[in-house]
LOPA-269112 format. One record per residue (C-alpha): x, y, z negated. Coordinates in steps of 0.001 Angstrom, whole numbers, plus 500000, padded with zeros to 6 digits. Each point is the difference from the previous one (the first is absolute). Layout:
N
+--------+--------+--------+
:      u :      v :      w :
+--------+--------+--------+
:      X :      Y :      Z :
...
+--------+--------+--------+
//
This chain:
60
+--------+--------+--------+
:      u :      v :      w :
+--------+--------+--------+
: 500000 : 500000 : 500000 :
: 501064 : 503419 : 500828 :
: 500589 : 502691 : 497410 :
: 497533 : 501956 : 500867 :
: 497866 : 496993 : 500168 :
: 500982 : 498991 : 496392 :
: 499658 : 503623 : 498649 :
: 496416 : 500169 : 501215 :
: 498700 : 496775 : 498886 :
: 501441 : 501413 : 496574 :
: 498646 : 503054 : 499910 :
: 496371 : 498213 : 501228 :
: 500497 : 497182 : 496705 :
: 500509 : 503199 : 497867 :
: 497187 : 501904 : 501294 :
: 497883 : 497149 : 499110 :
: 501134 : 499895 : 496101 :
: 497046 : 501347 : 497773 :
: 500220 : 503639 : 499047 :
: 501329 : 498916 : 495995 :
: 502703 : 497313 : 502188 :
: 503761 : 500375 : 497768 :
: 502736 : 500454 : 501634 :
: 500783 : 496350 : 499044 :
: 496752 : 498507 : 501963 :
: 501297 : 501951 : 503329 :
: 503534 : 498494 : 499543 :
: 498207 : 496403 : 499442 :
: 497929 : 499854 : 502954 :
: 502935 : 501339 : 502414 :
: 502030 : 496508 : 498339 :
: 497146 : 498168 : 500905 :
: 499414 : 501784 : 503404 :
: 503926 : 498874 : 500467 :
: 499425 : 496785 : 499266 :
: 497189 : 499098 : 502186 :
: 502215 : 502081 : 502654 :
: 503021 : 497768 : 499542 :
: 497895 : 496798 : 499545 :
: 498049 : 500402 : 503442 :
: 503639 : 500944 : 501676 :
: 501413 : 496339 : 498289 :
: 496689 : 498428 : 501358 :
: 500500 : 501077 : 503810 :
: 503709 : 499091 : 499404 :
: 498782 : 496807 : 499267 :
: 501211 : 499717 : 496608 :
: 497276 : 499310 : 498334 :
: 498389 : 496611 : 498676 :
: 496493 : 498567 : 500570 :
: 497420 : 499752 : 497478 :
: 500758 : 495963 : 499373 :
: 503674 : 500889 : 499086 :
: 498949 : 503214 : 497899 :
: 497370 : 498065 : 497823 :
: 502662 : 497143 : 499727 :
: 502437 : 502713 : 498174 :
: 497198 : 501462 : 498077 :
: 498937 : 497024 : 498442 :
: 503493 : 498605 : 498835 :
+--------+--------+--------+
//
């Protein structure tokens, strides 16, 4: 993704906080925007695993 790409969907995720949102629940859901962003990249990379394989780990 782009900067300016990046930098917008941030600004949209903060824009969508509630009015009272801290300063800490605007830095939370930009990790968790990141997250999802890097997972989906690792998924069309093909790194990820299938559900079978992800359950199998879970339930160790």
């Amino acid at each position: 993704m782009s900067g300016s790409a990046a930098k917008q969907k941030a600004l949209e995720a903060i824009e969508k906080l509630p009015a009272d949102a801290t300063l800490e629940d605007a830095i939370e859901r930009l990790v968790l925007l990141a997250k999802i962003e890097r997972g989906l990249a690792e998924l069309d990379a093909g790194k990820g695993i299938d559900h079978t394989e992800a359950k199998r780990r879970l339930l160790r």
